[in-house]
SEVEX-983708 format. One record per residue (C-alpha): residue number from 1; residue in three letters; x, y, z. Coordinates in steps of 0.05 Angstrom, whole numbers. Each point is the difference from the previous one (the first is absolute). Layout:
+-----+---------+--------+--------+--------+
| num | residuo |     xx |     yy |     zz |
+-----+---------+--------+--------+--------+
| NUM |     Ala |      X |      Y |      Z |
...
+-----+---------+--------+--------+--------+
//
This chain:
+-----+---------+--------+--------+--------+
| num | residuo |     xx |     yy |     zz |
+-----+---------+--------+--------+--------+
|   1 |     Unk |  -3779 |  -4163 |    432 |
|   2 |     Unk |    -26 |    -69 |     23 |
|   3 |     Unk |    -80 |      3 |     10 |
|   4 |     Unk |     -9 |     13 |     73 |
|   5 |     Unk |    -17 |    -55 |     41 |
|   6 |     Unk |     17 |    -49 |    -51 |
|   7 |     Unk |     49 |    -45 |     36 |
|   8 |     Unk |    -28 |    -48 |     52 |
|   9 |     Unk |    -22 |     27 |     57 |
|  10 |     Unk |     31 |    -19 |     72 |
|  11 |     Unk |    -50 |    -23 |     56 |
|  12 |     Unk |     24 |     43 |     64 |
|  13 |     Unk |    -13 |    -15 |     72 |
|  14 |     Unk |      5 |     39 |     59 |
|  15 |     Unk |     63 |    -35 |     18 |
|  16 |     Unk |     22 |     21 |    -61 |
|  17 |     Unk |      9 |     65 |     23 |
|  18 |     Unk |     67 |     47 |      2 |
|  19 |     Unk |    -21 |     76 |      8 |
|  20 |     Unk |    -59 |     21 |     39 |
|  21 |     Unk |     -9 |     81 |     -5 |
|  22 |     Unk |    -59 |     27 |     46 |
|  23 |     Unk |    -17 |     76 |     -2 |
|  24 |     Unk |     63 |     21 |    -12 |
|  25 |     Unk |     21 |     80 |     -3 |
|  26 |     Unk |     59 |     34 |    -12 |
|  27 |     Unk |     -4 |     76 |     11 |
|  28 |     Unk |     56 |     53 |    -20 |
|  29 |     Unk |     -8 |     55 |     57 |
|  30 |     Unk |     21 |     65 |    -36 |
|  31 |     Unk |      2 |     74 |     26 |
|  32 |     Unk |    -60 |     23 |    -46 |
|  33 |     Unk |    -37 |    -72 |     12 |
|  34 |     Unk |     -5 |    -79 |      3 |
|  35 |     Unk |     10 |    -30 |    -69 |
|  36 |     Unk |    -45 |    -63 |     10 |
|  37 |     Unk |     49 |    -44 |    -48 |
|  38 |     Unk |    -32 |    -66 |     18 |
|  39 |     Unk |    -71 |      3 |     36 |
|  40 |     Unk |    -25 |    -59 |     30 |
|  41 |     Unk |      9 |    -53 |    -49 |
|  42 |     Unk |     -6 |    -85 |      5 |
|  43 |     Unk |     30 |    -44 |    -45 |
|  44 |     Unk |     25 |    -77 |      5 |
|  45 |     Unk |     45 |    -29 |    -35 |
|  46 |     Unk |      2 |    -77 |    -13 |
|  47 |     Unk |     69 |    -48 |      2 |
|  48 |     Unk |     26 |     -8 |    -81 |
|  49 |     Unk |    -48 |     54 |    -26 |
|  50 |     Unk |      6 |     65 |    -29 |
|  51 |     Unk |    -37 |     50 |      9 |
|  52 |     Unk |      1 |     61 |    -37 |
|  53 |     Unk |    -14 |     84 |     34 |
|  54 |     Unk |    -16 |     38 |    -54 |
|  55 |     Unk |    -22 |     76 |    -11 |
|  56 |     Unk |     24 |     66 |    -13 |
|  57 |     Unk |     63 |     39 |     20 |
|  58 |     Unk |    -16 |     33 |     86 |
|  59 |     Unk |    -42 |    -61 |      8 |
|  60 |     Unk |     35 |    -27 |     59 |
|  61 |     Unk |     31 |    -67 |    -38 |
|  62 |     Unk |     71 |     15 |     25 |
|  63 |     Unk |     -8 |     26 |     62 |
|  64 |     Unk |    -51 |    -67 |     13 |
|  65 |     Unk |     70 |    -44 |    -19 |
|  66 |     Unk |     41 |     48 |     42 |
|  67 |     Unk |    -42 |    -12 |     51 |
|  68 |     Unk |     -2 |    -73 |     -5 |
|  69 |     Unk |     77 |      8 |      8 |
|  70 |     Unk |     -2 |     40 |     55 |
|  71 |     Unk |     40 |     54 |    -35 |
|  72 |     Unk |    -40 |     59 |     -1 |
|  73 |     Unk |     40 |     56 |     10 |
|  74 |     Unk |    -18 |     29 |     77 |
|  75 |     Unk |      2 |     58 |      8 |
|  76 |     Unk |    -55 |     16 |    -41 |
|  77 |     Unk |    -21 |    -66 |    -12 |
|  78 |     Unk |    -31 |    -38 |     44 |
|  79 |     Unk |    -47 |    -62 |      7 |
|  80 |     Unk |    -63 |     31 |     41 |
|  81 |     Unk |    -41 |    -75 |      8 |
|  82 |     Unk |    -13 |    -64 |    -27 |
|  83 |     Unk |     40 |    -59 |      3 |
|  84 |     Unk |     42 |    -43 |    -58 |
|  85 |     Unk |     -2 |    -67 |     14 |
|  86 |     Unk |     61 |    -44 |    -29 |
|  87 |     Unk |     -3 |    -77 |     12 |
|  88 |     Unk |     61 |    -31 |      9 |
|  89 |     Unk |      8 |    -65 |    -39 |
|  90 |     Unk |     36 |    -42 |     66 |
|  91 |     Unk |    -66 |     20 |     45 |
|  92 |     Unk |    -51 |     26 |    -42 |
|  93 |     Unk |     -5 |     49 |     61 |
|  94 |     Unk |     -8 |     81 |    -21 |
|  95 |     Unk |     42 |     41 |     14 |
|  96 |     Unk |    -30 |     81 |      3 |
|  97 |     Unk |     54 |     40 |    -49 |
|  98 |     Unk |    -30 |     58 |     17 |
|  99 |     Unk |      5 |    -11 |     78 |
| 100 |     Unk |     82 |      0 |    -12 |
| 101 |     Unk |     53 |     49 |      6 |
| 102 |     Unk |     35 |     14 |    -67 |
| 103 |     Unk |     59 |    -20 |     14 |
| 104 |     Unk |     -8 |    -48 |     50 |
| 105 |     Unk |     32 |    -72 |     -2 |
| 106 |     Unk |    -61 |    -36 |    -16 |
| 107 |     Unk |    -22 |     51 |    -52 |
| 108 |     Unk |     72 |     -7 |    -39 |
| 109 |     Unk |    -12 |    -77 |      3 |
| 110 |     Unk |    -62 |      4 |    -36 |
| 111 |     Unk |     12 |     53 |    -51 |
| 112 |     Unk |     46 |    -14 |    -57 |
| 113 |     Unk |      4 |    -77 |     30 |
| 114 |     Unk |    -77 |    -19 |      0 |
| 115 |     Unk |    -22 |     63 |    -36 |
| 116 |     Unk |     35 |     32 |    -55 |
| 117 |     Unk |    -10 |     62 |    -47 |
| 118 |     Unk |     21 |     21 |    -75 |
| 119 |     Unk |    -11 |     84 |      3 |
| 120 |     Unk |    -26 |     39 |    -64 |
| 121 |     Unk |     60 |     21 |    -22 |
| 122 |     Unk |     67 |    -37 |     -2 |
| 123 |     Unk |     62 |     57 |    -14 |
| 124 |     Unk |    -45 |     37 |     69 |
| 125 |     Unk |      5 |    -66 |     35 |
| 126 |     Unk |     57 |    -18 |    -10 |
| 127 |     Unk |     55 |     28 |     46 |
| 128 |     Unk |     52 |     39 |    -51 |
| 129 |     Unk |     62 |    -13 |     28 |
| 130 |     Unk |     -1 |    -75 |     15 |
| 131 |     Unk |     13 |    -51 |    -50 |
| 132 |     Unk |    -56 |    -50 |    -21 |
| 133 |     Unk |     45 |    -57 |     44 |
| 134 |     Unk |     -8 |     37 |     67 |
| 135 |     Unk |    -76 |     15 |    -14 |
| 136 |     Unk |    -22 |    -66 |     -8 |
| 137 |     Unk |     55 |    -35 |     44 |
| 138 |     Unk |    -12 |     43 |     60 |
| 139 |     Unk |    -77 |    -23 |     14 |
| 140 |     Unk |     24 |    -78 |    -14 |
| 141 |     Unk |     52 |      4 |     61 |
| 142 |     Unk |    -49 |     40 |     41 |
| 143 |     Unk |    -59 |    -47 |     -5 |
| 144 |     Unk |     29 |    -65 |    -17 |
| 145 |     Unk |     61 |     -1 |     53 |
| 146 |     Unk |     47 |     -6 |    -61 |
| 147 |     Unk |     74 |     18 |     -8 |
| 148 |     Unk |     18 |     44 |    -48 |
| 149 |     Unk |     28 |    -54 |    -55 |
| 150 |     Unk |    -70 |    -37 |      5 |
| 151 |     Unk |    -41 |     55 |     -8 |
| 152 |     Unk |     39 |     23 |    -59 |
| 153 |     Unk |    -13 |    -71 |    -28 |
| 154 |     Unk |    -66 |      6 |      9 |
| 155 |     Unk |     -2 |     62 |    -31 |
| 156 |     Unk |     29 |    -15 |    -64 |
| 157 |     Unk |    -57 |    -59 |     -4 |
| 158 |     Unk |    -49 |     57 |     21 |
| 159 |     Unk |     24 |     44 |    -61 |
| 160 |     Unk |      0 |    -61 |    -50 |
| 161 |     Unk |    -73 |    -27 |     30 |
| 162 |     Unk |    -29 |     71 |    -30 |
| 163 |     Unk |     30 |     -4 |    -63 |
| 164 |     Unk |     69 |     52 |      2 |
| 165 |     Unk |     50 |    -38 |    -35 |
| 166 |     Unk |     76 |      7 |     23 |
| 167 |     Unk |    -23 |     12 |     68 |
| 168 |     Unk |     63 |     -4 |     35 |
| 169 |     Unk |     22 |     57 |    -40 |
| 170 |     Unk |    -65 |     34 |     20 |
| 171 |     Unk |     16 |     -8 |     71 |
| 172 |     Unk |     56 |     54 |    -13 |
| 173 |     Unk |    -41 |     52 |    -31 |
| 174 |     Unk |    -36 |     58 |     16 |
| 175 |     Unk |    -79 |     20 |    -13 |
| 176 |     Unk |     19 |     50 |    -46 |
| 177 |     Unk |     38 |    -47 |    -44 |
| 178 |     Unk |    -58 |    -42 |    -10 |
| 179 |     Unk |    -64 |      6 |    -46 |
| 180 |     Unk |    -68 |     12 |     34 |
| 181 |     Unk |    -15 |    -70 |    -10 |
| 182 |     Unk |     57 |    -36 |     29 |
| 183 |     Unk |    -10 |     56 |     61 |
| 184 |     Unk |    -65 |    -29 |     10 |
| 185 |     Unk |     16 |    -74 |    -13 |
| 186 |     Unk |     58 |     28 |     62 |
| 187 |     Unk |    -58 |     20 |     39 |
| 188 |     Unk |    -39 |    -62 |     -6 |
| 189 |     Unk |     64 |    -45 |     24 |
| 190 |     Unk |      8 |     37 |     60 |
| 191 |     Unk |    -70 |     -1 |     25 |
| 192 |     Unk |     -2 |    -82 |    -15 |
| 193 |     Unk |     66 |    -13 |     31 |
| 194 |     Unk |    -20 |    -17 |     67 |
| 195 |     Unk |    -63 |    -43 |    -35 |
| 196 |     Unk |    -53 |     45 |     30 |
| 197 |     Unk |    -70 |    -21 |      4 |
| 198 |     Unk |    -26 |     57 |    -14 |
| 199 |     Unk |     18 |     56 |    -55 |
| 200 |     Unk |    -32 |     72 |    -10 |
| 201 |     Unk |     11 |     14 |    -72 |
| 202 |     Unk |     -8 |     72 |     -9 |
| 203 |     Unk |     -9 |     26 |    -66 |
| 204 |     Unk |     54 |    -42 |    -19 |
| 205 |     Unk |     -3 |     14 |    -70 |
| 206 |     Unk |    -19 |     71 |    -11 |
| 207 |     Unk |     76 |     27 |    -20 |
| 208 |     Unk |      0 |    -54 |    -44 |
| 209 |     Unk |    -16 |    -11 |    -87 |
| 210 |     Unk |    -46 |    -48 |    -21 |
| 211 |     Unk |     50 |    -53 |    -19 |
| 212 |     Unk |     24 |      4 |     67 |
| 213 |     Unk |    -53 |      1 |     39 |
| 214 |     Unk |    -20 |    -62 |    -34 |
| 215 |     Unk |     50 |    -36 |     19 |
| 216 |     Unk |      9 |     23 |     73 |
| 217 |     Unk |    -79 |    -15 |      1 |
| 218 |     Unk |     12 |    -80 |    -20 |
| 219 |     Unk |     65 |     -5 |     46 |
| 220 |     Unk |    -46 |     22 |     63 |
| 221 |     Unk |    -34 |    -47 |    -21 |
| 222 |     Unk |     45 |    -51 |     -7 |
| 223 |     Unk |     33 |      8 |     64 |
| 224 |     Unk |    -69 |      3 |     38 |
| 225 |     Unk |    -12 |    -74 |    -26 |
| 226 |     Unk |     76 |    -21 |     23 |
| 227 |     Unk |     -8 |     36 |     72 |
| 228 |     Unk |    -72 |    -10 |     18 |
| 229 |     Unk |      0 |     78 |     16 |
| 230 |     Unk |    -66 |     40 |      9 |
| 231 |     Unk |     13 |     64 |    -40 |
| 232 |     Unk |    -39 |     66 |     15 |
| 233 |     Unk |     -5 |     38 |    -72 |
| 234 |     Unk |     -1 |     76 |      4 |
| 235 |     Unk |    -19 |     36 |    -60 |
| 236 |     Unk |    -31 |     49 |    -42 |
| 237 |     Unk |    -10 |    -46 |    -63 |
| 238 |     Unk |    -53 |    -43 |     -6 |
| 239 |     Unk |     23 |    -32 |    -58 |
| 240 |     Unk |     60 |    -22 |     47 |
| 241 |     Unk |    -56 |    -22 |     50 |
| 242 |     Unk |    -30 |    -41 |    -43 |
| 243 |     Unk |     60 |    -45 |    -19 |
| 244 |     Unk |     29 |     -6 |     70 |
| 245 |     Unk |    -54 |      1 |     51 |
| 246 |     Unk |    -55 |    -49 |     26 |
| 247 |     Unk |    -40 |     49 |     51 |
| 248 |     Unk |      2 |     78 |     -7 |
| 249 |     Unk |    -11 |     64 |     51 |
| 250 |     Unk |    -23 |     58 |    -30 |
| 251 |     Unk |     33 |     66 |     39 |
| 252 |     Unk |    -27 |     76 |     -5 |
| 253 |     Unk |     25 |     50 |     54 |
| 254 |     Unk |     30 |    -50 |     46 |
| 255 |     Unk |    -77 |    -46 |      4 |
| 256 |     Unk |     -6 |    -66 |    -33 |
| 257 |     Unk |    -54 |     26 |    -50 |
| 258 |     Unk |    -17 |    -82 |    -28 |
| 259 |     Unk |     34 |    -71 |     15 |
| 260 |     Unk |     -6 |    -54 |    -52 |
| 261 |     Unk |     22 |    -54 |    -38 |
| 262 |     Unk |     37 |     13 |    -60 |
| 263 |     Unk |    -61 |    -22 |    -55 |
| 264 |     Unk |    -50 |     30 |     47 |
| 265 |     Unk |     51 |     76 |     -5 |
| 266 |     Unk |     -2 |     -6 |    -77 |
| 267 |     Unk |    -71 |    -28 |    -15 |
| 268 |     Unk |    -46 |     12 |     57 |
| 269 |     Unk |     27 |     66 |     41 |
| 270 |     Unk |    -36 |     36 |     37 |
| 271 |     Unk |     28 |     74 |     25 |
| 272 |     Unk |      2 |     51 |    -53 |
| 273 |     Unk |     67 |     11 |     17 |
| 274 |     Unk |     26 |    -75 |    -19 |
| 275 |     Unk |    -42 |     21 |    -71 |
| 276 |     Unk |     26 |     59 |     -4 |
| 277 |     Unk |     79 |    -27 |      6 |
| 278 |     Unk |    -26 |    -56 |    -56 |
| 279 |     Unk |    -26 |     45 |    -54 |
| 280 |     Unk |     66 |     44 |     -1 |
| 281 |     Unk |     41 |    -64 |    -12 |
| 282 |     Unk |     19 |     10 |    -86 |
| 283 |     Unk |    -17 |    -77 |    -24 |
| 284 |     Unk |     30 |    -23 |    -74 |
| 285 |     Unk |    -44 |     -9 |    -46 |
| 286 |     Unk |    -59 |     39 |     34 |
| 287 |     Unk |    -13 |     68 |    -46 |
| 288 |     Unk |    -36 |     31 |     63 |
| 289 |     Unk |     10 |     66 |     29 |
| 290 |     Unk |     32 |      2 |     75 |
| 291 |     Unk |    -36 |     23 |     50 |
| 292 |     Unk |     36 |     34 |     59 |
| 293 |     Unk |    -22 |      5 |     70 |
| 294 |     Unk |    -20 |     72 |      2 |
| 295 |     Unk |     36 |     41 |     61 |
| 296 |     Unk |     57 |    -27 |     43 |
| 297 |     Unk |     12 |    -29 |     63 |
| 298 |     Unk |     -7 |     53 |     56 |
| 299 |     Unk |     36 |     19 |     50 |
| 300 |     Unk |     13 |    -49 |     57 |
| 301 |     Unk |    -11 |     53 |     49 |
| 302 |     Unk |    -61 |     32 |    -30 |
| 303 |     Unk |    -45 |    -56 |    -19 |
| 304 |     Unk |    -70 |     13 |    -10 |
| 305 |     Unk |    -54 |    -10 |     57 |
| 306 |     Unk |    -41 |    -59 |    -35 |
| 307 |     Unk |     38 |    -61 |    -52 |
| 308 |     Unk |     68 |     29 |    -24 |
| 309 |     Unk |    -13 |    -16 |    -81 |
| 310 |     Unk |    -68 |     28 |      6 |
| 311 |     Unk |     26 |     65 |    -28 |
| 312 |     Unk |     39 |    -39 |    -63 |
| 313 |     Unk |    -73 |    -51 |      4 |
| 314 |     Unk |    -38 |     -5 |    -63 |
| 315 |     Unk |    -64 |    -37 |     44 |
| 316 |     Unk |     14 |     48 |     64 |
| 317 |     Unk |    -67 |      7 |     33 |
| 318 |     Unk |    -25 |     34 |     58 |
| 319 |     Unk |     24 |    -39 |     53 |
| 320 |     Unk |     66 |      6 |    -24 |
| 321 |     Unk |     12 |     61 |     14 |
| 322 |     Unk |     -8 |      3 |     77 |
| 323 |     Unk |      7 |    -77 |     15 |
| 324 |     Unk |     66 |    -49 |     -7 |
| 325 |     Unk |    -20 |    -59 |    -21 |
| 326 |     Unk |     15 |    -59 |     36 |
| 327 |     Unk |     25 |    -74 |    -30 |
| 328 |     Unk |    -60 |    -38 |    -32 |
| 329 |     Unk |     17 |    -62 |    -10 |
| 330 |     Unk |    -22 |    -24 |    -69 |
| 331 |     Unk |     11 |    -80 |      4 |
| 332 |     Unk |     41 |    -40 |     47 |
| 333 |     Unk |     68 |     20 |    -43 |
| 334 |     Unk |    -22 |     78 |    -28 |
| 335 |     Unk |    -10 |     63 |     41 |
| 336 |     Unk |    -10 |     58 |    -13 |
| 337 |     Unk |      2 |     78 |     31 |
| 338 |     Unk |    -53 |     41 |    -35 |
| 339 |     Unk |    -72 |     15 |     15 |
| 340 |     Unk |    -26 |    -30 |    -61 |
| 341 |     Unk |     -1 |    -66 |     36 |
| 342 |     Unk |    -34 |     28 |     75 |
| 343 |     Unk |    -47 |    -63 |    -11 |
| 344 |     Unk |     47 |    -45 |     11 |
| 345 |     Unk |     28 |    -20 |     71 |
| 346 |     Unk |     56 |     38 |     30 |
| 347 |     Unk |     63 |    -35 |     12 |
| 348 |     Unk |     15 |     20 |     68 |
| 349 |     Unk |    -71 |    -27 |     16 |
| 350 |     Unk |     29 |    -74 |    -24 |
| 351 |     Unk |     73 |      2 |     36 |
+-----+---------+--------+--------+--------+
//
């Protein structure tokens, strides 16, 4: 892994800007309660960067992408307030994702043309009974006004851009003749065939070995650079974080528990939940025993009364207990959500 924050850094402006996510929530309404998936979280997210959502598993980091795509599934899903902001590049005007109807014209137009998605896991993903070709062909003549001998065209270049040699021949094939890598590598051409803007990356790598990951790691990479994409990172590995990301949003039960950039995450954190995740992470070389965040994540629909890792905190105090914390800000690019820091200013006394 590169040492975080090592590359030159990128001077943003607010024009910069692509995603703008204010107190967003996404609820699932259930018969024996409200599962509060996502629960009032902000984010932005700057043109060309990436920035990296990282915590455990029932965190809310996929339903927060879902969301963004407007494809949580309703009923029981449901976006309950907030708005997501998405700039489009011929205006720089927002427009409110979560204002939209699913499946409405303007909604289709922006997702899988300006905004696209690679899911967790490819062989789920993928649809079964359709050959690679008419995957990756059918979003090219849907968004691009193509016929169908362009599209395949570009589809073969799509194939060959991430690396799957004889890809005409691949056009023909099925997921399940195809390795876990090259389903992913199919994954990644489809969500970059229309040239999005924007792509949610969501665990992209978890199915995958080492070797593999590696290399899907470098070619996101790579194809950022060539597109000018933003890419939104979604994982549980730091490690991963670390090599791919410039900013990073710590998530536990659905809140945004600290926002920082990448050095800041790895050398200077703040929640005891971002230390926590660090210390379990096995390093090579290091003859050091792991240390485990004690408990697990509770249940969305029975969260405690005061901060929701003050049962699992090793510096819980008093106020803990009976009080959520709200967002401290730390300095003008960390924040965190944890009484530790009730000295500092509030950030919804500076917006």
């Amino acid at each position: 892994m590169k040492k975080p924050g090592s590359t030159e850094k990128k001077i943003y402006t607010r024009k910069d800007r692509l995603l703008e996510v204010r107190n967003l929530s996404t609820h699932f309404l259930l018969d024996d309660g409200t599962v509060k998936a996502v629960d009032n979280i902000s984010f932005d997210l700057r043109k060309g960067e990436t920035l990296g959502v990282v915590g455990e598993s029932g965190c809310g980091k996929s339903v927060t992408s879902l969301s963004i795509m407007n494809l949580v599934p309703d009923p029981p899903g449901k976006i309950v307030g907030g708005n997501i902001f998405y700039y489009l590049d011929k205006n720089n005007s927002p427009v409110d994702i979560a204002a939209l109807k699913r499946y409405s014209a303007e909604m289709r137009s922006i997702r899988g043309d300006e905004i696209a998605m690679i899911f967790q896991e490819p062989m789920s993903s993928l649809n079964p009974v359709l050959t690679v070709g008419n995957q990756i062909i059918e979003p090219i003549k849907l968004h691009q006004d193509k016929n169908n001998k362009q599209a395949r065209k570009q589809a073969v270049e799509m194939l060959n851009l991430v690396g799957i040699g004889s890809p005409t021949q691949r056009l023909s094939e099925y997921p399940h003749q195809l390795s876990g890598g090259l389903r992913q590598r199919v994954m990644i051409a489809m969500a970059l065939s229309c040239n999005p803007n924007l792509l949610i990356a969501d665990e992209p790598t978890t199915a995958l070995d080492v070797t593999i990951e590696a290399q899907i790691l470098e070619l996101m990479q790579e194809l950022q650079d060539e597109f000018k994409m933003s890419i939104l990172f979604i994982t549980h590995d730091l490690e991963v974080i670390g090599e791919m990301c410039e900013r990073v949003m710590v998530m536990y039960t659905g809140t945004v528990v600290e926002k920082a950039e990448i050095e800041d995450i790895f050398y200077n954190n703040k929640h005891p939940y971002t230390r926590g995740l660090l210390k379990s992470i096995p390093k090579i070389g290091e003859h050091r025993r792991l240390t485990p965040i004690e408990g697990s994540v509770p249940e969305l629909k029975n969260l405690p009364d005061g901060c929701n890792f003050e049962p699992r905190c090793p510096e819980s105090m008093d106020i803990c207990v009976n009080q959520e914390p709200p967002t401290f800000i730390i300095s003008k690019n960390q924040k965190a959500k944890c009484w530790l820091y009730r000295n500092n200013d509030r950030e919804e006394e500076l917006s």
